[in-house]
C-alpha angles and dihedrals in degrees: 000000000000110000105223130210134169104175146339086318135008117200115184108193111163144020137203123181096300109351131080119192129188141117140310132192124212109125106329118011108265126195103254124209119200118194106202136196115181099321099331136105097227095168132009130190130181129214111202131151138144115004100328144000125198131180112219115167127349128197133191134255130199083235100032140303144327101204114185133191148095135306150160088045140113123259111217131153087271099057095271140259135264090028115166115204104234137196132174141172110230117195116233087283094053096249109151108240096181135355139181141191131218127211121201127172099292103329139031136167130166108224109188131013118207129186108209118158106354089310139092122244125201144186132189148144127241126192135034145299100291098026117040128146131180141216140209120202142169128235131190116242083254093052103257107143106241099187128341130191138190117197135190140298118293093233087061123101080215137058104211130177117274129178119294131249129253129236102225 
């Protein structure tokens, strides 16, 4: 088996069929995409943008990828600060065909990306340690948001409704 390492730190998260994607450090964190075959590395490609970038769940498509997680934030020892929740098709060569960022109270980061019916489902989490919250929301195939929530904090015996975050 090949070791593989592309910066300061690589952090593989999620696979889907033959893509992992995940985060690499060199300056600034950068969302990584692995194409695999067998137990090699065979193509790699890199999203950054603004501050960090960070993979955090890929699905696949019949025609390519829907890849989820955080960027334009700040990594520090308490999660960070300034986070988006992300999420973008990519075609079968992993070029992005349409993104979009989420923006919710301090933090957000979109943590799977599931394609059920012809629509995109995602999950996250927004705030901070001692007073997160997360959200679940529905995208068209073509990246319109169909409906988007943001329930209450995790400490709570209940999951009220809170405000709801923002496309930016």
């Amino acid at each position: 088996m090949k070791t593989y390492t592309f910066g300061k730190e690589t952090v593989p998260v999620a696979i889907a069929k033959d893509i992992i994607v995940g985060s690499v450090l060199e300056k600034n964190y950068k969302i990584m995409l692995a194409r695999i075959n067998g137990e090699e590395i065979v193509e790699t490609r890199f999203l950054a943008g603004k501050n960090e970038w960070e993979g955090q769940g890929v699905a696949e498509l019949d025609d390519g990828y829907i890849i989820g997680g955080a960027v334009e934030g700040r990594a520090t020892s308490d999660g960070g600060n300034g986070w988006k929740a992300y999420v973008a098709r990519l075609d079968g060569s992993l070029d992005v065909l349409w993104k979009q960022k989420i923006e919710s109270r301090d933090n957000g980061v979109n943590r799977s990306v599931v394609p059920i019916g012809g629509a995109i489902f995602i999950a996250g989490e927004t705030g901070k340690p001692d007073n997160k919250r997360f959200f679940i929301g529905r995208f068209s195939m073509n990246g319109e948001l169909l409906w988007l929530r943001e329930f209450g904090c995790w400490e709570d015996d209940s999951l009220p409704l809170c405000s709801n975050p923002r496309m930016v």
